[in-house]
Every structure is written in structure tokens, then in C-alpha cells.
C-alpha positions, 0 to 999 in steps of 0.5 A: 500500500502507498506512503500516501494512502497509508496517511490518508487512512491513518487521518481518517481513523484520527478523525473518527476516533476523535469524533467518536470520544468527543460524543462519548463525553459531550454534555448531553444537557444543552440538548444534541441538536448543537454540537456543544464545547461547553462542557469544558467550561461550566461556569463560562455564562455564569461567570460573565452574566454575574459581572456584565453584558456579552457588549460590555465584555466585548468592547473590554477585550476587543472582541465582538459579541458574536464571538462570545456569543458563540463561545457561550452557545458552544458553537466553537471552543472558546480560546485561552486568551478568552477565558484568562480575559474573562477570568481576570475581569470577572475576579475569579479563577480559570479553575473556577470557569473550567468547574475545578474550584468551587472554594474560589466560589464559597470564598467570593459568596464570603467575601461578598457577604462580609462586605455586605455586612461591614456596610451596616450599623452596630445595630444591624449588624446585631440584628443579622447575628440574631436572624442567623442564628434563629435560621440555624435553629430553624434548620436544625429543628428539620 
């Protein structure tokens, strides 16, 4: 058998079984009528909707909203560049959009509910005190 037809053969089973595997591990929860990359990035839409707009974002980075729009849709992968941008103006981690840190979450929703709190008075900040723990007993009497 030809050098050439060798090659060719040897592409076309890279083909299927890259196909093959991509399906075996392609999300099925975005339905399978559009072939979905977001798989390798859960948090991608949530991370941008919690801070701005796909035109806001775009006109940060130089992008058009098209392109993130498709990046979010998973109509194409979304590059490197894009969710390092993304991740350094939304304050979180890489990790975080690619679903591997979920303590970079729980630290952010802290951080969140510290800064909430240090904006109240003495008296409310009492107040929340006694609210939670009268949650916590709630839940606990469950």
C-alpha cells in the first residue's frame, strides 16, 4: 500500500476516533441538536452574566459579541486568551470557569457577604447575628 494512502487512512481513523470520544463525553444537557464545547467550561455564562453584558465584555477585550456569543452557545471552543480575559475581569479563577474550584466560589459568596455586612450599623449588624442564628435553629429543628 502507498506512503500516501497509508496517511490518508491513518487521518481518517484520527478523525473518527476523535469524533467518536468527543460524543462519548459531550454534555448531553444543552440538548444534541448543537454540537456543544461547553462542557469544558461550566461556569463560562455564569461567570460573565454575574459581572456584565456579552457588549460590555466585548468592547473590554476587543472582541465582538458574536464571538462570545458563540463561545457561550458552544458553537466553537472558546480560546485561552478568552477565558484568562474573562477570568481576570470577572475576579475569579480559570479553575473556577473550567468547574475545578468551587472554594474560589464559597470564598467570593464570603467575601461578598462580609462586605455586605461591614456596610451596616452596630445595630444591624446585631440584628443579622440574631436572624442567623434563629435560621440555624430553624434548620436544625428539620
Amino acid at each position: 500500500m502507498c506512503c500516501i494512502y497509508k496517511a490518508i487512512i491513518a487521518d481518517k481513523l484520527f478523525d473518527n476516533t476523535t469524533n467518536m470520544l468527543y460524543n462519548k463525553n459531550k454534555s448531553t444537557e444543552w440538548g444534541d441538536s448543537v454540537q456543544n464545547n461547553l462542557y469544558l467550561y461550566p461556569n463560562l455564562v455564569k461567570v460573565r452574566k454575574s459581572r456584565m453584558t456579552q457588549s460590555e465584555l466585548a468592547k473590554l477585550i476587543g472582541i465582538t459579541q458574536q464571538e462570545i456569543s458563540r463561545y457561550e452557545s458552544g458553537e466553537i471552543k472558546a480560546p485561552i486568551n478568552y477565558i484568562t480575559d474573562l477570568a481576570n475581569y470577572c475576579n475569579v479563577s480559570v479553575d473556577y470557569i473550567l468547574g475545578r474550584d468551587i472554594e474560589i466560589q464559597r470564598s467570593d459568596e464570603s467575601k461578598y457577604i462580609v462586605s455586605l455586612y461591614s456596610q451596616l450599623s452596630d445595630d444591624n449588624k446585631m440584628r443579622i447575628v440574631e436572624r442567623i442564628k434563629t435560621l440555624i435553629d430553624l434548620q436544625n429543628e428539620k
